[in-house]
C-alpha positions, -999 to +999 in steps of 0.1 A: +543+240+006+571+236+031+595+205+020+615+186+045+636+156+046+638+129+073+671+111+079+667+085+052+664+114+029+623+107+020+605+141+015+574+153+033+558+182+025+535+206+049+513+237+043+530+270+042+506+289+067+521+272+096+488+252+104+506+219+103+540+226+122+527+210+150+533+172+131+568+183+119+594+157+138+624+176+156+648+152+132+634+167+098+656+192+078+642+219+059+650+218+023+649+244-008+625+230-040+659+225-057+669+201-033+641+176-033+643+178-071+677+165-061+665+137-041+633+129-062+663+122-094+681+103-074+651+080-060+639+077-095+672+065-106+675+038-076+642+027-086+657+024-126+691+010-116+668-021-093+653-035-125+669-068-131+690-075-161+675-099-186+705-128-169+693-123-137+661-129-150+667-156-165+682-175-139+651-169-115+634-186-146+658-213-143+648-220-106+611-213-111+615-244-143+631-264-120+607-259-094+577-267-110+593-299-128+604-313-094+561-309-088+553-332-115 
């Protein structure tokens, strides 16, 4: 497989026989394997870094409580 990367750094990936060259946009980069490793560490570590810490949490619990009290 061929690996590119568009300009918001996502990574597509087409055949290497050339039969799909036709649906690559102008704007995509070619990239070595190495480099989407890259990129696939550092999307899996945006993804970790998002999950919300247990304060945050707990104040969206906070809200939610008061929420459903103001119901009754």
């Amino acid at each position: 497989m061929k690996t590119y990367k568009d300009l918001n750094d996502n990574l597509w990936a087409y055949e290497l026989d050339g039969s799909q060259d036709h649906l690559i946009p102008t704007e995509f980069i070619l990239i070595t394997e190495d480099e989407a490793e890259t990129i696939r560490a550092e999307k899996q570590l945006e993804i970790i870094t998002i999950e919300p810490t247990k304060e945050e949490l707990f104040a969206e619990l906070q809200v939610l409580t008061a929420k459903i009290n103001a119901l009754a």
